[in-house]
N, C-alpha and C positions, 0 to 999 in steps of 0.2 A: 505472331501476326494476327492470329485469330480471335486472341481477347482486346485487339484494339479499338479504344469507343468506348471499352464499356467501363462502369463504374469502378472506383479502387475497389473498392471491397468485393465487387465480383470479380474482380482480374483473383485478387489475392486465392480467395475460395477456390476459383477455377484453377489457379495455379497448382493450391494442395491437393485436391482431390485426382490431379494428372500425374503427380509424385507416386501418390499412393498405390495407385493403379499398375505402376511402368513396372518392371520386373528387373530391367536393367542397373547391374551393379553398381555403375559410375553413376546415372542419373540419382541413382535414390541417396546416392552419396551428398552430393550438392542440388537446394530447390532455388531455380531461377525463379524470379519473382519481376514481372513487368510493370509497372507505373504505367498510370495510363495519363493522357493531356502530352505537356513539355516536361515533365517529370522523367529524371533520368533513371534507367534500370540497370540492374548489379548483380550477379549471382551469391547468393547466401549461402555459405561453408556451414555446414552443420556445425565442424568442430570449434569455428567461432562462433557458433552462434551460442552453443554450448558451453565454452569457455566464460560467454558473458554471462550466459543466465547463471551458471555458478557463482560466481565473485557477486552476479547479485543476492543469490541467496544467503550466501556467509553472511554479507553487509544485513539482510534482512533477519535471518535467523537470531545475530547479536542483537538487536533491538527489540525480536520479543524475549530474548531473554533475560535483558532488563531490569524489567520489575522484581525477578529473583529477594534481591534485599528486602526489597517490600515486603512484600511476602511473606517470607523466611519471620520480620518483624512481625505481621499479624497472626501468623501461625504461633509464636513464643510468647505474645500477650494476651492472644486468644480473644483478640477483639481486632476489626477496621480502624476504630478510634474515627478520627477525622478524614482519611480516604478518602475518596469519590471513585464510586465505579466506572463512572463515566468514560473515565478513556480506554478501558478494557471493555466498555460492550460497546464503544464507536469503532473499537480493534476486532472486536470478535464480527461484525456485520461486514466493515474492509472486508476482512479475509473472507470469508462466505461470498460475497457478492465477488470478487476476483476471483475464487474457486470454480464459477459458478462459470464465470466468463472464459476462462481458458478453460474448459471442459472439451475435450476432442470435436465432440459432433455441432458445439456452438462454434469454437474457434481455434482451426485447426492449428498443430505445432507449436504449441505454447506450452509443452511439458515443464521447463524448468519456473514461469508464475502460478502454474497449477501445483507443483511442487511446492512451493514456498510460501503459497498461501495456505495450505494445505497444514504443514508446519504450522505455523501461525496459529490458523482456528483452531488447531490441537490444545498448544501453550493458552491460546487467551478461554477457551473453555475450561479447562482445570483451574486459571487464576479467578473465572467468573465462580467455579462451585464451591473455591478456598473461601473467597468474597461475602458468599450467600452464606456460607456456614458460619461466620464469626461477624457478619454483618450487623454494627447498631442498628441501623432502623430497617426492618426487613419490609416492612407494608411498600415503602415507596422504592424499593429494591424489585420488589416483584411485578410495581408497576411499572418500573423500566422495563424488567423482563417482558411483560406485555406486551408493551411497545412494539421491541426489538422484534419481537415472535408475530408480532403483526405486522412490519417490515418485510421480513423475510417469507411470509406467508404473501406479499404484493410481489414479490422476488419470484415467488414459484407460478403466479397466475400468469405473469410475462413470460416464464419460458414455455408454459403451457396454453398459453394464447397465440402466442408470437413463433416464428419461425424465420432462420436464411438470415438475410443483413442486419434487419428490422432488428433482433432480438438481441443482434451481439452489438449494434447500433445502443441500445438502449441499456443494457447491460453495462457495454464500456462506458456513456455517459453518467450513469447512477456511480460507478467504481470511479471517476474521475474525480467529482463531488467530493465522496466522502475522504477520498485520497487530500483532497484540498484542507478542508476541516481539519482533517487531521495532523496534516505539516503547518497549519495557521495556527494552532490550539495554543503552542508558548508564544504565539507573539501577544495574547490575552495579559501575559506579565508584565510586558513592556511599559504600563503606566505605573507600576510599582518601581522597576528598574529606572526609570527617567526621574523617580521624585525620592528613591535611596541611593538613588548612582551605586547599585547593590548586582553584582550578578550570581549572587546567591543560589537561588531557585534556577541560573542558566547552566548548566550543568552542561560544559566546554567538550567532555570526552563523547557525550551522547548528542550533541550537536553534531560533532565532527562525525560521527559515524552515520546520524541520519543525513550528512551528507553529501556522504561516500557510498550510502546507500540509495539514494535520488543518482548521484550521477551512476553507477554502474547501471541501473534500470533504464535509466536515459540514453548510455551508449547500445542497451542493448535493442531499447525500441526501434532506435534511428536504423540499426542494422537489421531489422528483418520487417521494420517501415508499418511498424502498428500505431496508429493517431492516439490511442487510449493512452496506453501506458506511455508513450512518446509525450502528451500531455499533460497528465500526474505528476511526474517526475522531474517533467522543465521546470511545472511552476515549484515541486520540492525542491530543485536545485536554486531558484530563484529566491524561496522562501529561509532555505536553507542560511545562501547568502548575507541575506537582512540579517539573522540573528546571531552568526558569528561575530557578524560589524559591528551587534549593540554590545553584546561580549568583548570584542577586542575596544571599544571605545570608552566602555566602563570598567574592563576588569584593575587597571592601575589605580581609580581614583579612589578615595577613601570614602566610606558608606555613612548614612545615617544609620541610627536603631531600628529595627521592622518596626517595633513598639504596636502599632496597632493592629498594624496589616497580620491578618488572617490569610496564607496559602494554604492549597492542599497542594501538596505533594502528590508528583505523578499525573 
């Protein structure tokens, strides 16, 4: 009764921080969490809540580890060739920028996306130094690197400026963003796909897993009612949708030759 009025995101904070606090064995067990407005309230089960961040992170763990073949290929030719790092340093800044956000004292109870982001910028930092090491063009390599280290250097003045709702507020919209980008990046194909009725480049098994991987992070936001992640993951499941449909719409008909069309892969 006492957080009534007040903003979600300070019900929520207020919520955690009286968890924390309580000593009692049944409470710490289960955190009540109020909604405030017409918004209805529910008590959150750890060990579902637990349950979902797992099956999200399998779903997420499989897709960075992915690129494996890649990899494995540029490591055996001892060159990128035609590569683009680009989707492994839009992967490596995700996961940082998520890390960053479920960090206990920015946003409490979110151990299993700190977990899994955490995972993540492990895998895409080792695929970033495989990348740098056998990279053809290193000059414009380094000046992504730049970028990226500039990024993330605007990353560290907001949690070091910012503090309370403000900072997980801005935080979760920056990790929303690039969450977007990043589940939109094969729909870039789709003017190739439309004019080779080709699903070549759509690659059916990693579709279905990113998902399976949108909806697990979706059932798990809904259930312990974080707008961030609760967001990312609609529109990935939505995003998701479109590109199985261009899949299942072209994958029977028969293709032209790529002939000119230049992909990169990954």
């Amino acid at each position: 009764r006492h957080l009534r009025g007040k903003p979600f995101s300070q019900i929520y904070i207020s919520t955690s921080l009286s968890c924390g606090r309580n000593k009692d064995r049944h409470v710490c067990q289960k955190t009540t969490i109020t909604m405030g407005g017409s918004m209805p309230h529910w008590e959150v089960d750890k060990d579902v809540m637990s349950g979902l961040g797992w099956t999200g992170t399998v779903f997420a763990v499989s897709l960075f580890l992915a690129p494996i073949p890649t990899f494995h290929s540029i490591l055996k030719k001892r060159s990128t060739e035609q590569f683009s790092p680009i989707p492994y340093l839009s992967a490596l800044v995700q996961c940082a920028v998520w890390c960053v956000y479920a960090l206990p004292f920015i946003t409490p109870n979110k151990a299993s996306p700190l977990i899994t982001n955490a995972i993540g910028f492990s895998l895409e930092l080792v695929y970033m130094i495989i990348f740098f090491i056998f990279a053809v063009d290193k000059k414009t390599l380094c000046l992504q690197l730049i970028g990226v280290l500039t990024f993330m250097g605007g990353i560290v003045v907001i949690c070091v400026t910012t503090d309370g709702t403000l900072r997980t507020e801005i935080l979760g919209i920056i990790a929303d963003v690039l969450n977007v980008i990043m589940y939109a990046a094969p729909l870039s194909i789709l003017g190739v796909v439309l004019k080779t009725k080709s699903v070549e480049y759509l690659p059916l098994p990693l579709l279905i897993t990113a998902m399976l991987n949108s909806a697990a992070w979706l059932a798990y936001a809904i259930y312990v009612w974080d707008m961030y992640i609760l967001t990312a993951n609609a529109l990935g499941v939505l995003l998701g949708t479109v590109q199985i449909g261009i899949y299942v719409a072209f994958c029977g008909k028969r293709h032209e030759p790529m002939g000119e069309y230049v992909l990169l892969r990954d």
